[in-house]
N, CA, C and O atoms as CSV, one atom per row, in Angstrom:
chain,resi,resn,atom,element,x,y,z
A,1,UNK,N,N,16.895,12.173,-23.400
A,1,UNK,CA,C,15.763,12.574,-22.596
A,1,UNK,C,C,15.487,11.486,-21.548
A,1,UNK,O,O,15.133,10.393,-21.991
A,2,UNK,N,N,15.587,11.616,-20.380
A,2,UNK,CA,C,15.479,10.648,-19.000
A,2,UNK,C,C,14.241,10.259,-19.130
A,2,UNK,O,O,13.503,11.001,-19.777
A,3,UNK,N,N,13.705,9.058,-18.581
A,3,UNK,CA,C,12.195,8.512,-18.696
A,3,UNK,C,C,11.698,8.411,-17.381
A,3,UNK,O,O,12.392,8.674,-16.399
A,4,UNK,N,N,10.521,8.039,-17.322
A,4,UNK,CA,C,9.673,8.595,-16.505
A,4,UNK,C,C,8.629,7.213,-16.119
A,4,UNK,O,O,7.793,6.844,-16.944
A,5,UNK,N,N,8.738,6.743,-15.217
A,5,UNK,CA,C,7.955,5.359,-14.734
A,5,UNK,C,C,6.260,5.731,-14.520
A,5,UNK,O,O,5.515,4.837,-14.119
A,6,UNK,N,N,5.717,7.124,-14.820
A,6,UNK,CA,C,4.919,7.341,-14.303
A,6,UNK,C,C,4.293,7.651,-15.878
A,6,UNK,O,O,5.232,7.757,-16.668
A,7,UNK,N,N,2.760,7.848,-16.636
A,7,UNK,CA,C,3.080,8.120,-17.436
A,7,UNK,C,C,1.715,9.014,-17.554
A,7,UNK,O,O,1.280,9.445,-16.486
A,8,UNK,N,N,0.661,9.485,-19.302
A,8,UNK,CA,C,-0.100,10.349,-19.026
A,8,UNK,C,C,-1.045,9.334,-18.895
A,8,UNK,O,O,-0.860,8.128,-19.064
A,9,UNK,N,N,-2.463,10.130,-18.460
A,9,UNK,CA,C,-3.673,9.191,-18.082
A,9,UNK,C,C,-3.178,8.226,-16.686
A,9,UNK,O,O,-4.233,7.753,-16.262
A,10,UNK,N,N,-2.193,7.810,-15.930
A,10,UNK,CA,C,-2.404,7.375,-14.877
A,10,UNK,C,C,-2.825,7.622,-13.639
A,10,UNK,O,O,-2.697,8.830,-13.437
A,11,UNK,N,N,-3.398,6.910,-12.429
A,11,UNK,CA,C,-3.824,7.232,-11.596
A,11,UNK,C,C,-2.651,7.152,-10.278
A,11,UNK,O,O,-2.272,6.081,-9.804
A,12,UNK,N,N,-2.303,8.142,-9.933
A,12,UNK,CA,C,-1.429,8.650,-8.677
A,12,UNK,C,C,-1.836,8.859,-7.399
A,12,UNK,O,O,-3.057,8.976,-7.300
A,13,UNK,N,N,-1.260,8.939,-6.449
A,13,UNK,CA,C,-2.032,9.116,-5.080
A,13,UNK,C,C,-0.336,10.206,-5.290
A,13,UNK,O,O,0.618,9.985,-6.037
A,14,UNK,N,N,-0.621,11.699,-3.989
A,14,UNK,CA,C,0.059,12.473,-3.609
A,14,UNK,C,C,0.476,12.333,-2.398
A,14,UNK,O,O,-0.238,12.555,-1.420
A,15,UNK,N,N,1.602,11.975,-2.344
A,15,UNK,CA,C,2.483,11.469,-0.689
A,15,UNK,C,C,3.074,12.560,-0.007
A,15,UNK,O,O,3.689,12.267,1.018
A,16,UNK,N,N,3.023,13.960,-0.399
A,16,UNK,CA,C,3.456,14.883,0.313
A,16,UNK,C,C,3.132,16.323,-0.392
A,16,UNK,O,O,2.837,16.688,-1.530
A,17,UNK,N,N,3.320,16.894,0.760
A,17,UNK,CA,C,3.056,18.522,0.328
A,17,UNK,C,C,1.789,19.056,1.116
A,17,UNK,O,O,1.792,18.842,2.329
A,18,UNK,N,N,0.431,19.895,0.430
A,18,UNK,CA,C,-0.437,20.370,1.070
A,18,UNK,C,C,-1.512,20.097,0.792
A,18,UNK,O,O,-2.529,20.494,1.361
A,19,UNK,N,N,-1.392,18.927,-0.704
A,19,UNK,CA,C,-2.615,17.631,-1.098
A,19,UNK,C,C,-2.110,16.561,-1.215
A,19,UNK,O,O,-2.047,15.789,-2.172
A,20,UNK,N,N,-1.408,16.475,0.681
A,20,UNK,CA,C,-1.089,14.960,0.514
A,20,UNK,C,C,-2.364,14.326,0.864
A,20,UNK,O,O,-3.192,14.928,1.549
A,21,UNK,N,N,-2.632,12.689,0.259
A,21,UNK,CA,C,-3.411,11.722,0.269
A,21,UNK,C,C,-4.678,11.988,-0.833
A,21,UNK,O,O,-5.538,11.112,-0.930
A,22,UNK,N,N,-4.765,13.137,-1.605
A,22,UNK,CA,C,-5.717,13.303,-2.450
A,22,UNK,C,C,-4.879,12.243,-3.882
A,22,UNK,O,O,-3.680,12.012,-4.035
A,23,UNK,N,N,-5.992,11.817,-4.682
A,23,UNK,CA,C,-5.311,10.928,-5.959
A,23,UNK,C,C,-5.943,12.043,-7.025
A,23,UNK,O,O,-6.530,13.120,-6.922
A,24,UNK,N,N,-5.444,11.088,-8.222
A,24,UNK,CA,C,-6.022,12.252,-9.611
A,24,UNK,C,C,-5.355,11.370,-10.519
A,24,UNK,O,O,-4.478,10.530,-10.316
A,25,UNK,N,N,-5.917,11.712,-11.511
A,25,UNK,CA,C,-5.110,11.114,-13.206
A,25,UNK,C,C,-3.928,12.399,-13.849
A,25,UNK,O,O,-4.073,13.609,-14.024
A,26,UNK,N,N,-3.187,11.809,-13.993
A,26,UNK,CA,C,-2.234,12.593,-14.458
A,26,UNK,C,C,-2.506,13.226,-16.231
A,26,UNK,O,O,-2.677,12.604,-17.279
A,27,UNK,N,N,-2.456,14.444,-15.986
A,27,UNK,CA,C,-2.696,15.035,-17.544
A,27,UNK,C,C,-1.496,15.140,-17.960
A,27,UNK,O,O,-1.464,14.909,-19.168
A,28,UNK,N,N,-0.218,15.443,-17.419
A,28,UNK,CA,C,1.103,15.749,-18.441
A,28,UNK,C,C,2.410,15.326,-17.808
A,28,UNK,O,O,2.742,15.589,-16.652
A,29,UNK,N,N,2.933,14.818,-18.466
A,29,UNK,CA,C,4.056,14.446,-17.760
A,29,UNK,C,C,5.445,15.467,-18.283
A,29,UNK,O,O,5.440,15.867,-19.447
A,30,UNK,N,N,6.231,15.722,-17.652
A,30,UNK,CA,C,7.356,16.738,-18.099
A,30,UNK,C,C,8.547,15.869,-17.318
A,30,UNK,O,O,8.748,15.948,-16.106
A,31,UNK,N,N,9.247,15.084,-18.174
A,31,UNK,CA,C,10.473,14.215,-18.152
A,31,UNK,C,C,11.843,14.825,-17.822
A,31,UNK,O,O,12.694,14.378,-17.053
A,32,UNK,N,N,11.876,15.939,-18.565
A,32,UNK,CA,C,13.375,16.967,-18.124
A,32,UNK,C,C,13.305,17.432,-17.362
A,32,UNK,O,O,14.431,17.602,-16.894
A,33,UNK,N,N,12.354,17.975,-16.616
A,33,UNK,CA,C,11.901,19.046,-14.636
A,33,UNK,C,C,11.481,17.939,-14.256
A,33,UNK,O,O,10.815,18.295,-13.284
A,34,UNK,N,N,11.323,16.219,-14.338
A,34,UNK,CA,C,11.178,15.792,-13.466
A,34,UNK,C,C,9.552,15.669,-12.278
A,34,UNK,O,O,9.315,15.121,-11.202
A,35,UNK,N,N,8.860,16.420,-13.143
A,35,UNK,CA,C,7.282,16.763,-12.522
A,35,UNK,C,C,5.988,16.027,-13.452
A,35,UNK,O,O,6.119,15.616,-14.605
A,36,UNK,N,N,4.911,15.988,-12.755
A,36,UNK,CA,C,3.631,16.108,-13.777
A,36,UNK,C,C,2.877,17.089,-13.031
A,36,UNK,O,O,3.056,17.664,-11.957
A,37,UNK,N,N,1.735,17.112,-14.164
A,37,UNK,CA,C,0.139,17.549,-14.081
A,37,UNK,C,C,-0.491,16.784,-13.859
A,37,UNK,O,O,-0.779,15.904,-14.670
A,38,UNK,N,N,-0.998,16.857,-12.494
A,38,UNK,CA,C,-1.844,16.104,-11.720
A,38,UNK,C,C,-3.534,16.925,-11.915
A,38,UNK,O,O,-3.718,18.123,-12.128
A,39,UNK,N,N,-4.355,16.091,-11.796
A,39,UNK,CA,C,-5.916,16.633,-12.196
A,39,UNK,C,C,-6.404,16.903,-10.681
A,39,UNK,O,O,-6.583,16.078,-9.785
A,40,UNK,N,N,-6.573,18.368,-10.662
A,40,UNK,CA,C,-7.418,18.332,-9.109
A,40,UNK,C,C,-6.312,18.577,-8.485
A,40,UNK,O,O,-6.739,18.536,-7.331
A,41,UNK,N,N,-5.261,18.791,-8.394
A,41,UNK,CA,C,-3.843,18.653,-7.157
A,41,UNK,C,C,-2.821,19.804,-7.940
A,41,UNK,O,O,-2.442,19.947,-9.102
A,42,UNK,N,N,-2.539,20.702,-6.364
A,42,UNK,CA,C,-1.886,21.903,-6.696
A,42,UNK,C,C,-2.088,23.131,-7.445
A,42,UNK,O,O,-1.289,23.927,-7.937
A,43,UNK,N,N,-3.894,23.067,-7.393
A,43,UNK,CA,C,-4.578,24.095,-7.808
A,43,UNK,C,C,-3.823,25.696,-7.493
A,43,UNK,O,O,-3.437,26.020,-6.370
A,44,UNK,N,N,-3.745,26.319,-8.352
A,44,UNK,CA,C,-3.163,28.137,-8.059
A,44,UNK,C,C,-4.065,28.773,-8.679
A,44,UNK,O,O,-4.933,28.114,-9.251
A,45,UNK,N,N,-4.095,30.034,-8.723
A,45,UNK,CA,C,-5.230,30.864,-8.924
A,45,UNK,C,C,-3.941,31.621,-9.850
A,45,UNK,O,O,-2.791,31.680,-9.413
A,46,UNK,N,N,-4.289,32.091,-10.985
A,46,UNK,CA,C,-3.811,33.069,-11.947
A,46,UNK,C,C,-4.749,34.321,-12.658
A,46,UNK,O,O,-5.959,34.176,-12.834
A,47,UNK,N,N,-4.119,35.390,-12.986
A,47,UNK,CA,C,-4.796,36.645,-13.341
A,47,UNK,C,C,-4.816,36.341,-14.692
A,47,UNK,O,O,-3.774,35.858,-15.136
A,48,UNK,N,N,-6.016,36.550,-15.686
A,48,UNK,CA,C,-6.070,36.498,-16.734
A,48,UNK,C,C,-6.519,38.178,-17.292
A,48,UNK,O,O,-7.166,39.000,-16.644
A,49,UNK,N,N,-6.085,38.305,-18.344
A,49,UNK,CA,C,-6.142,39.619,-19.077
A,49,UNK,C,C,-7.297,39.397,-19.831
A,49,UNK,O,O,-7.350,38.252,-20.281
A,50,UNK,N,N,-8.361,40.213,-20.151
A,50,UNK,CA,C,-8.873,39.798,-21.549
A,50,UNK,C,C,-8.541,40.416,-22.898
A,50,UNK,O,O,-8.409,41.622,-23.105
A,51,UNK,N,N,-8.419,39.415,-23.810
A,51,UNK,CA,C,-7.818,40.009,-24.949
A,51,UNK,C,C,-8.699,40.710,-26.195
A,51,UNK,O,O,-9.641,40.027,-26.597
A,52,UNK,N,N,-8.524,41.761,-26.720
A,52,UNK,CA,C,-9.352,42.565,-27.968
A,52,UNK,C,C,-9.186,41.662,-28.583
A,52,UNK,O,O,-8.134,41.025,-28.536
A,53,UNK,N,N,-10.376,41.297,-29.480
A,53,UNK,CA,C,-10.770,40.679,-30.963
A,53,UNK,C,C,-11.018,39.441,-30.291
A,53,UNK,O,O,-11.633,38.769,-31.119
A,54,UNK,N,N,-10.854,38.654,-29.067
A,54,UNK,CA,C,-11.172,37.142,-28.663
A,54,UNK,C,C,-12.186,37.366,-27.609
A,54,UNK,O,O,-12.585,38.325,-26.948
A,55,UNK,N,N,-12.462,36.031,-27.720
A,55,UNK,CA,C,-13.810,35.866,-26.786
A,55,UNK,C,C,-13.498,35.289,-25.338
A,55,UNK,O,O,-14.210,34.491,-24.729
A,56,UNK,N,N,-12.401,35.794,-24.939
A,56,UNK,CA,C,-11.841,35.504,-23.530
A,56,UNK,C,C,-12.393,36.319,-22.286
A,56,UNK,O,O,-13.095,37.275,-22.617
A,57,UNK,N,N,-12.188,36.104,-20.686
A,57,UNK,CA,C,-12.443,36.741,-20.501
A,57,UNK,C,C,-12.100,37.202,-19.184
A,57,UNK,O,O,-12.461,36.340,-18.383
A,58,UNK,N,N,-11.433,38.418,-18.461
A,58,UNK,CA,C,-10.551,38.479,-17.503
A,58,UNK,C,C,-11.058,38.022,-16.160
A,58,UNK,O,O,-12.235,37.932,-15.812
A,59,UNK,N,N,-10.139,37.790,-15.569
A,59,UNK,CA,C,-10.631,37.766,-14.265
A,59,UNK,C,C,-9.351,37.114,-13.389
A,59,UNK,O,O,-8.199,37.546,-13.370
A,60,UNK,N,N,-9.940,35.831,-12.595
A,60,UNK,CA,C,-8.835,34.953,-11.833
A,60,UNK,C,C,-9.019,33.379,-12.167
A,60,UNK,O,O,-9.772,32.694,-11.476
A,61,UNK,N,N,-8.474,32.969,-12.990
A,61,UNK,CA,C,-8.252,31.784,-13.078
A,61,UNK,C,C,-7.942,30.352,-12.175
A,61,UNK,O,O,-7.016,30.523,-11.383
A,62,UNK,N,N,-8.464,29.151,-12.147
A,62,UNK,CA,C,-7.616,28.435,-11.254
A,62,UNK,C,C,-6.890,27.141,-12.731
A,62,UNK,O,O,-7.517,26.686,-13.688
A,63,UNK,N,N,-5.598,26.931,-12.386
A,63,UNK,CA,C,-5.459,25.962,-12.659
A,63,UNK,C,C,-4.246,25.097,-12.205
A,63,UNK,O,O,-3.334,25.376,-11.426
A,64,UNK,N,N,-4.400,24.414,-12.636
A,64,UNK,CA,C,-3.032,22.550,-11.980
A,64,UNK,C,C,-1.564,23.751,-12.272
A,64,UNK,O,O,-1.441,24.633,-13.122
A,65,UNK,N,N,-0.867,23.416,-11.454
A,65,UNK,CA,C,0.823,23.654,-11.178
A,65,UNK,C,C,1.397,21.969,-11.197
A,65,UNK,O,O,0.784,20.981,-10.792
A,66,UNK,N,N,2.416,22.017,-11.650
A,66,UNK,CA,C,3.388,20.753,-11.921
A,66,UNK,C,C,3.033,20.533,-10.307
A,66,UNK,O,O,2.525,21.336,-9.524
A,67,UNK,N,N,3.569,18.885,-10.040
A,67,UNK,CA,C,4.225,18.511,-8.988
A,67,UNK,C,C,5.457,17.281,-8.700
A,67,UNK,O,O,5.219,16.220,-9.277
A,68,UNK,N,N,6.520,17.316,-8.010
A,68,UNK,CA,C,7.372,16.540,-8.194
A,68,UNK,C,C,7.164,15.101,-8.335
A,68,UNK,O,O,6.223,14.639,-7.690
A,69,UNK,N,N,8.001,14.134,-9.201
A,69,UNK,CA,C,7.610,12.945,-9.350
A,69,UNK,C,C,7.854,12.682,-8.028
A,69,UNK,O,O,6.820,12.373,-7.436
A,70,UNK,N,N,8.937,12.690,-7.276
A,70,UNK,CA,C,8.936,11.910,-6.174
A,70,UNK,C,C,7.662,11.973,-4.973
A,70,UNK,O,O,7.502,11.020,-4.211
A,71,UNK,N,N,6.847,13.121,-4.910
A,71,UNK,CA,C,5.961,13.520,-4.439
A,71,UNK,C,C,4.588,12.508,-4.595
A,71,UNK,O,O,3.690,12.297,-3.780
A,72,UNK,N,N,4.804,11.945,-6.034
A,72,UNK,CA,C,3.316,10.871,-6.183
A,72,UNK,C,C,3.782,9.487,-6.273
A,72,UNK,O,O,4.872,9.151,-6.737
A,73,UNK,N,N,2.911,8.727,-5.811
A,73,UNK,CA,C,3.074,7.421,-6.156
A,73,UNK,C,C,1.985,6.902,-7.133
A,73,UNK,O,O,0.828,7.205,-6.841
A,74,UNK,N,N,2.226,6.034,-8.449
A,74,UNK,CA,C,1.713,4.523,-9.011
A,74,UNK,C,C,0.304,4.226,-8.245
A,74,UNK,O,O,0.809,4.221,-7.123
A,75,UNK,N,N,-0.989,3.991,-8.007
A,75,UNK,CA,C,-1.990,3.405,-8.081
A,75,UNK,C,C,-1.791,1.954,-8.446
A,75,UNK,O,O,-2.062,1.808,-9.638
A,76,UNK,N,N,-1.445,0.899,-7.907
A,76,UNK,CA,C,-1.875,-0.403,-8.986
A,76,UNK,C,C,-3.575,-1.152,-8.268
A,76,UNK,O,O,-3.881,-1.266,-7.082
A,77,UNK,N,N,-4.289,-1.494,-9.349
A,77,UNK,CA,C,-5.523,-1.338,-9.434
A,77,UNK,C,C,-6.140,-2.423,-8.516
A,77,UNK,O,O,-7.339,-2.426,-8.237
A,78,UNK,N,N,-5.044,-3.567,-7.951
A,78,UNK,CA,C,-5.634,-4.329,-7.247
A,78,UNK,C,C,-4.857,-4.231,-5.667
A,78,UNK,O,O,-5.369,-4.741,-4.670
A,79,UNK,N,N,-3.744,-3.599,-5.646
A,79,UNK,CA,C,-2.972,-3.612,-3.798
A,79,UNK,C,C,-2.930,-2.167,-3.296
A,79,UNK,O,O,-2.742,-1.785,-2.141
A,80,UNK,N,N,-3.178,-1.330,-4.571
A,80,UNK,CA,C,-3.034,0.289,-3.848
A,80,UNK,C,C,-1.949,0.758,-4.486
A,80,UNK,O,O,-1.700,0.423,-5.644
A,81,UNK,N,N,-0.853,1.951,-3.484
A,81,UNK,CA,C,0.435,2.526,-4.071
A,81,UNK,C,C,1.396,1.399,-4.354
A,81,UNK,O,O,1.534,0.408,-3.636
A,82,UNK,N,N,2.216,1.714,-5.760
A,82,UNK,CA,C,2.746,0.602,-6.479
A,82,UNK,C,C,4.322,1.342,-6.178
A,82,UNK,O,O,4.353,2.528,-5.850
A,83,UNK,N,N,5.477,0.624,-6.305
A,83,UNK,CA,C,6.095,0.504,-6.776
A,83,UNK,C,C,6.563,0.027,-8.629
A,83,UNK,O,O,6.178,-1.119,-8.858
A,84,UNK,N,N,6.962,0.400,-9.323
A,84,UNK,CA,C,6.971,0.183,-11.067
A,84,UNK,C,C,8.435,-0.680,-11.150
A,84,UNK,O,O,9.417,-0.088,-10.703
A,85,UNK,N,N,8.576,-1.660,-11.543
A,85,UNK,CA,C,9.321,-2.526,-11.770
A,85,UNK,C,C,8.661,-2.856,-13.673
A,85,UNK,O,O,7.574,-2.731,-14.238
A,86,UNK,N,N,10.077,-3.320,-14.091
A,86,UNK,CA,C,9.593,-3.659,-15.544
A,86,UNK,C,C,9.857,-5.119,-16.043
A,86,UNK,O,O,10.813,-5.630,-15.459
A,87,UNK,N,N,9.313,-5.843,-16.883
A,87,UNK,CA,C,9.471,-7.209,-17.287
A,87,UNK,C,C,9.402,-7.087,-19.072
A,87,UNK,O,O,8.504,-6.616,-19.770
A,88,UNK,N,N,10.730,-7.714,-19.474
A,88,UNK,CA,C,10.985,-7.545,-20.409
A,88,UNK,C,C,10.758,-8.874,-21.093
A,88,UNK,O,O,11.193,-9.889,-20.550
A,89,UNK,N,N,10.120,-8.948,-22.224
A,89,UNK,CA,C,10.150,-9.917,-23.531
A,89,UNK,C,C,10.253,-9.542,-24.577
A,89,UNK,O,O,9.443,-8.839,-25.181
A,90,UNK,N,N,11.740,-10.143,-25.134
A,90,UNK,CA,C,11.947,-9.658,-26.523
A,90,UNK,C,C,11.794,-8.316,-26.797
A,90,UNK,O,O,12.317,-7.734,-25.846
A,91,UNK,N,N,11.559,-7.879,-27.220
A,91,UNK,CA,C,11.877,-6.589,-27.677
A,91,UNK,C,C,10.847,-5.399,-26.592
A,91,UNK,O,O,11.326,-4.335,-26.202
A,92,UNK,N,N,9.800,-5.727,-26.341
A,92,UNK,CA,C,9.067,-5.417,-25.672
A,92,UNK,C,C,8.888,-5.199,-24.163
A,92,UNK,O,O,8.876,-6.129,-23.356
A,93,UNK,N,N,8.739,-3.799,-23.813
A,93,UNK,CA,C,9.173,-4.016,-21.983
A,93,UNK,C,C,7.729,-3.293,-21.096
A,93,UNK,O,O,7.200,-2.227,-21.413
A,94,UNK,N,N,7.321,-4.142,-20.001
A,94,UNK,CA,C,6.012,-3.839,-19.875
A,94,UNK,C,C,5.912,-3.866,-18.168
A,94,UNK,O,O,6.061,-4.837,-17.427
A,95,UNK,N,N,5.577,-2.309,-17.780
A,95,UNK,CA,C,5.122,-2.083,-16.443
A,95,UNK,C,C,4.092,-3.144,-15.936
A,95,UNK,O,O,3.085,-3.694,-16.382
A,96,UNK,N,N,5.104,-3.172,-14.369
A,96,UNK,CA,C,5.021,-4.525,-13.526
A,96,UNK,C,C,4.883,-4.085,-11.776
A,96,UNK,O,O,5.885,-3.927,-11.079
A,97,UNK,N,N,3.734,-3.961,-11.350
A,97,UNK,CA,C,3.562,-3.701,-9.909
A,97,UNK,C,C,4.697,-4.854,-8.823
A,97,UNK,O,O,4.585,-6.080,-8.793
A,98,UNK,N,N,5.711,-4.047,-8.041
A,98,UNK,CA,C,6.443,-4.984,-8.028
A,98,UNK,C,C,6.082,-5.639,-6.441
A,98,UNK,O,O,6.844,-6.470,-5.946
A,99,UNK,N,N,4.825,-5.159,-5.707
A,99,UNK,CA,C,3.763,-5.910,-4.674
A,99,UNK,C,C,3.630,-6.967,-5.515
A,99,UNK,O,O,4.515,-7.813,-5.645
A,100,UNK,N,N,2.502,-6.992,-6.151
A,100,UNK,CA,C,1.433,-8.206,-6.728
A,100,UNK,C,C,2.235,-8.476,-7.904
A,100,UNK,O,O,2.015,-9.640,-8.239
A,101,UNK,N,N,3.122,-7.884,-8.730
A,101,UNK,CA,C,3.142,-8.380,-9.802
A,101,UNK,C,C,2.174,-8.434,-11.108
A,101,UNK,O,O,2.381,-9.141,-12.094
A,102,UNK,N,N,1.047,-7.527,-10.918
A,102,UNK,CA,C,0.067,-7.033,-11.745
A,102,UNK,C,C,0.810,-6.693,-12.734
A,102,UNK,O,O,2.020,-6.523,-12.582
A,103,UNK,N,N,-0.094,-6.468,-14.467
A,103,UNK,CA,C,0.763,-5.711,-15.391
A,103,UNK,C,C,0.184,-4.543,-15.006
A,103,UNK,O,O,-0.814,-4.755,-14.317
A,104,UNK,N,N,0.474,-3.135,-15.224
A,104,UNK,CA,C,-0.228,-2.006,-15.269
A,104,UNK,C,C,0.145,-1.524,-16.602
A,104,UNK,O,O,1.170,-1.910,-17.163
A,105,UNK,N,N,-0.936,-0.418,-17.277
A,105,UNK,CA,C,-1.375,-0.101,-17.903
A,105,UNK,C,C,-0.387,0.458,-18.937
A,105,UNK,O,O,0.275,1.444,-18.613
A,106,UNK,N,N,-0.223,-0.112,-20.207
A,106,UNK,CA,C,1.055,0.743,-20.752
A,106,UNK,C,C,0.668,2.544,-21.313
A,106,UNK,O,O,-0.381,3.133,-21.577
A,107,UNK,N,N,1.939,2.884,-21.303
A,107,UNK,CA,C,1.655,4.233,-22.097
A,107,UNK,C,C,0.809,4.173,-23.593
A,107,UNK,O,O,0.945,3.295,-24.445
A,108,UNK,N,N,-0.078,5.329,-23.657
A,108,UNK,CA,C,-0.531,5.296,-24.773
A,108,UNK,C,C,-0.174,6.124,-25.959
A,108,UNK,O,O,-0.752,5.946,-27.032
């Protein structure tokens, strides 16, 4: 499974498309398509059915569509869009803004 420099809960800025320059925290990351779920970014509208016996209820939905990794950039919290570089000790390997050299935030 290929890895992913970007991870969940981080903060992204969107460098292209039709919410470029909007940011958001990332809710999901999907490693094999290469995309996340960005919060707030690439909103679509979907038809919902309502279903017998549940408390749902039809209409038009909005919610997040994937967007390509290459499409967002890294946030680092003190220079802006990051580049992700990594620094390894011992067994342990830990995201590295490769501007400032900040640590950023590991996966949780």
């Amino acid at each position: 499974m290929p890895s992913l420099s970007i991870h969940r809960n981080d903060t992204v800025k969107v460098l292209a498309g039709a919410d470029r320059g909007k940011t958001g925290r990332v809710l999901r990351a999907f490693p094999d398509k290469g995309t996340v779920l960005v919060e707030h970014v690439r909103v679509v509208k979907k038809t919902v059915s309502s279903k017998q016996g549940q408390r749902t209820k039809g209409g038009i939905a909005e919610h997040e569509s994937p967007i390509n990794i290459s499409n967002v950039a890294l946030i680092c919290p003190t220079c802006g869009n990051a580049r992700v570089g990594y620094k390894i000790e011992g067994t342990s390997r830990t995201r590295i803004c490769k501007k400032c050299g900040t640590e950023l935030p590991t996966k949780k």
